[in-house]
C-alpha positions as CSV (number, residue, x, y, z in Angstrom):
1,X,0.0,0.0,0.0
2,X,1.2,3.2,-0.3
3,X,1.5,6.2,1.8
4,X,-1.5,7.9,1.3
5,X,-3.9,4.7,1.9
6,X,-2.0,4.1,5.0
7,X,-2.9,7.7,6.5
8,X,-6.7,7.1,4.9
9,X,-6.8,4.0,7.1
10,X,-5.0,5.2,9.8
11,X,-7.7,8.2,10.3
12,X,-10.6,5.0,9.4
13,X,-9.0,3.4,12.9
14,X,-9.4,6.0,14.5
15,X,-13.1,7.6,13.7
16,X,-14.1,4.2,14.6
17,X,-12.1,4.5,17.9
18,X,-13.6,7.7,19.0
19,X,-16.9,9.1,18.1
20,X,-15.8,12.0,15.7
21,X,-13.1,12.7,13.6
22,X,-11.6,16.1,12.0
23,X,-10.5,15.5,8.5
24,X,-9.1,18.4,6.6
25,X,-10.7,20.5,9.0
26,X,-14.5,18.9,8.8
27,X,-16.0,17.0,11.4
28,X,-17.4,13.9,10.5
29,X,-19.5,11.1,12.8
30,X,-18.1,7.7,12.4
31,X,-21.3,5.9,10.2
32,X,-20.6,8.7,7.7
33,X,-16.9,8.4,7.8
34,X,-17.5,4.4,7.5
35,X,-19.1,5.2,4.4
36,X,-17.2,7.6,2.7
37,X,-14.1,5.3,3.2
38,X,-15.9,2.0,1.9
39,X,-17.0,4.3,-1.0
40,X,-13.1,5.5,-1.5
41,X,-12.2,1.7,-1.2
42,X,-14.3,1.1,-3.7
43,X,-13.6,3.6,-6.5
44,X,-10.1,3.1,-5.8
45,X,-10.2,-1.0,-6.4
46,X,-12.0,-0.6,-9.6
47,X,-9.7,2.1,-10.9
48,X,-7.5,-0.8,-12.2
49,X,-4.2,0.1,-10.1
50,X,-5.0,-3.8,-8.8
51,X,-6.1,-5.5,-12.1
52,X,-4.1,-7.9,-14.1
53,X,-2.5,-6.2,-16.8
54,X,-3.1,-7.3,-20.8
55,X,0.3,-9.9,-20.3
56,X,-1.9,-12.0,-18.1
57,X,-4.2,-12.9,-20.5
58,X,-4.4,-16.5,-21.2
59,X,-2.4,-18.8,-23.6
60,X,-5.5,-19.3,-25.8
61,X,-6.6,-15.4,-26.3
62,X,-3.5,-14.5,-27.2
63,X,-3.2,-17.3,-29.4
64,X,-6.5,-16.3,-31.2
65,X,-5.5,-12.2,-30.7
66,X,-2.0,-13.6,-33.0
67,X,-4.4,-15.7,-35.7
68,X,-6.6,-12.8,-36.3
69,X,-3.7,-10.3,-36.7
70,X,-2.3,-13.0,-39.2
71,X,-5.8,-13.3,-40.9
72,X,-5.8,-9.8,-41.3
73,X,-2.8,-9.3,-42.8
74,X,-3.2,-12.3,-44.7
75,X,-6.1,-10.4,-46.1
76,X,-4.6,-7.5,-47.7
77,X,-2.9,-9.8,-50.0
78,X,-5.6,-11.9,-51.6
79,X,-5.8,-11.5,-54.9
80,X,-8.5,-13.6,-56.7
81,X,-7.8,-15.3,-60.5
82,X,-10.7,-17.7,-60.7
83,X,-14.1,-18.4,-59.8
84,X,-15.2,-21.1,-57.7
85,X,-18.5,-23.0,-57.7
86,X,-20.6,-23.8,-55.2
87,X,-22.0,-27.5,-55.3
88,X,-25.2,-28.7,-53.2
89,X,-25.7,-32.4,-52.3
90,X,-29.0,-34.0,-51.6
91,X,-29.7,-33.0,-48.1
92,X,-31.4,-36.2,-46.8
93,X,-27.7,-38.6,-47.9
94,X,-24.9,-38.2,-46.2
95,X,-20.6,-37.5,-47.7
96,X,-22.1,-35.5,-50.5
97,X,-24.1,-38.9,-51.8
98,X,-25.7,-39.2,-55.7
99,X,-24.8,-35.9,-58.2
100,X,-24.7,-32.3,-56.9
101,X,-26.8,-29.2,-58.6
102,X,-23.9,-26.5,-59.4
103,X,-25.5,-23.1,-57.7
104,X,-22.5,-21.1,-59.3
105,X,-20.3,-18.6,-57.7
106,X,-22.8,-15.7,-56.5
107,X,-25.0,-17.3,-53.5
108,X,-27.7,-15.7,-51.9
109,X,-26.3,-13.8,-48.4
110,X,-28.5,-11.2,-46.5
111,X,-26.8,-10.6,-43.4
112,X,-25.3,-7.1,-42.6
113,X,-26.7,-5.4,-45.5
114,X,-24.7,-7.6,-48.1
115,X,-27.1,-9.7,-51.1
116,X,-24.8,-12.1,-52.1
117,X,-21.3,-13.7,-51.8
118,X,-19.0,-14.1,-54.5
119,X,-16.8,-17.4,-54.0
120,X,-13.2,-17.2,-55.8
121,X,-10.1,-19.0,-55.7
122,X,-6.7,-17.7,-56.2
123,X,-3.3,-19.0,-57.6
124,X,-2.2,-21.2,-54.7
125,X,-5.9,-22.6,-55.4
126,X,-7.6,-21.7,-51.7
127,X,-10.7,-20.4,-51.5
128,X,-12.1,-16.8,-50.7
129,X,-14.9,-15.3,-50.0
130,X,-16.0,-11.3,-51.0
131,X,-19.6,-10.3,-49.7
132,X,-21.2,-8.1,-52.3
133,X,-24.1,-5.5,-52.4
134,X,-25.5,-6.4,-55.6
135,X,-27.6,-9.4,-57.0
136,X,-25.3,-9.9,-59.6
137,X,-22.2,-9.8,-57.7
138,X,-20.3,-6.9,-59.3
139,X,-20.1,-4.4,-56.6
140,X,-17.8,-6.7,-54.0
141,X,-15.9,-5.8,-51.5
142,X,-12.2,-7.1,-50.7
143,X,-12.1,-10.9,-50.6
144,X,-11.3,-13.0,-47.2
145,X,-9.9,-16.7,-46.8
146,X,-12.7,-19.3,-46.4
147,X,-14.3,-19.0,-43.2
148,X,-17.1,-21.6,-43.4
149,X,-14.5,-24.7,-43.4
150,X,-14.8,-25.8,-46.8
151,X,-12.2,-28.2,-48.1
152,X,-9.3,-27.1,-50.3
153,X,-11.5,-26.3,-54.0
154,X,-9.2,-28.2,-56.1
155,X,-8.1,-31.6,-56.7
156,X,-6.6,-32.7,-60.0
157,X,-9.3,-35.3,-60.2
158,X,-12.0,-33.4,-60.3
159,X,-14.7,-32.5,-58.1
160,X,-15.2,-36.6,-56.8
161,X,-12.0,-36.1,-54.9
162,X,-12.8,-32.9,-53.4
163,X,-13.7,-33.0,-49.4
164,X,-17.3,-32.6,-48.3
165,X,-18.5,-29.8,-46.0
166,X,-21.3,-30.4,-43.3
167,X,-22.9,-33.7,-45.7
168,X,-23.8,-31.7,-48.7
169,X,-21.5,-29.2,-49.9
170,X,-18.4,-28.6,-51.9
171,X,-16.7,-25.5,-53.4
172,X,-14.5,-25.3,-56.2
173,X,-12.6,-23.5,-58.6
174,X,-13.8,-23.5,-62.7
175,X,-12.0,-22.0,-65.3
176,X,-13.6,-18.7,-65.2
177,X,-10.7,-16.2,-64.8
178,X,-11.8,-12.8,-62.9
179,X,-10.0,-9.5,-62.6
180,X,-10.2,-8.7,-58.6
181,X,-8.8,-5.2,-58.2
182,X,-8.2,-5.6,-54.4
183,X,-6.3,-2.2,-54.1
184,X,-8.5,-0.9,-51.4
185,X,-11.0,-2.4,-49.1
186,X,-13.4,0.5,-48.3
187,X,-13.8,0.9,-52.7
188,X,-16.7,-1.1,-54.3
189,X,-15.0,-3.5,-56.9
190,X,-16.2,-4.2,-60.2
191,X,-15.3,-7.5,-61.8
């Protein structure tokens, strides 16, 4: 403790000793000191000065704190070359069973103001994601890595060999080449 919140309990002993104290020149009965010290306790533990600082955190939040740094970073570097298609599975089988329906590369989205997604892929063949404002998906904004935990979208024998997400779906790259200016992320894109 330091100086001053030995003197503060120091004068706490001693309104509780006697009747009525003279702090700083005002008389004060003990309840009313009482108070006003548990009050000062108080303000003075939440202030932070007996806390943890940000270097206790755990193992596992800094861990993720790194990953999304990383992922952000990691971000500012896409740059899309191809399409990728998104394929649907019947629902009812199981490991992507019988033949898929191709629903293409712009799929319907509504969250946060954004109409679609526009699924890509780009040279080292991993698949990214831009959320766009239009139906058609030309007014995108800057691409992101895969975040739904779809396999890699490429195998060199074909679409058979490609991992199955959650039963019925699978995304991958087609031959479509795209022109993804990725320059800024706040400017709509046009592709």
């Amino acid at each position: 403790m330091l100086e001053t919140e030995w003197r503060w309990l120091g004068l706490l002993l001693q309104s509780v000793i006697g009747q009525r104290q003279w702090i700083y020149g005002w008389q004060i009965d003990t309840r009313s000191f009482c108070v006003f010290a548990s009050v000062a306790l108080c303000c003075y533990l939440c202030t932070g000065d007996t806390q943890p600082g940000d270097d206790d955190a755990p193992a596992w939040v800094k861990e993720r704190l790194l990953k999304a740094e990383e992922r952000i970073k990691e971000g500012d570097n896409l740059k899309p070359t191809h399409l990728a298609d998104i394929y649907v599975y019947n629902t009812k089988q199981t490991n992507c069973a019988e033949d898929p329906a191709n629903i293409g590369s712009c799929i319907p989205h509504d969250e946060g103001g954004y109409k679609r997604e526009l699924y890509l892929c780009d040279k080292q063949r991993r698949l990214l994601i831009a959320k766009c404002l239009d139906d058609q998906c030309r007014r995108c904004g800057k691409p992101r890595l895969d975040d739904y935990s779809y396999h890699k979208p490429w195998h060199s024998k074909g679409l058979a060999k490609i991992g199955c997400k959650d039963n019925f779906l699978k995304a991958m790259c087609n031959e479509t080449m795209v022109d993804f200016d990725t320059s800024s992320p706040q400017e709509q894109q046009e592709l």
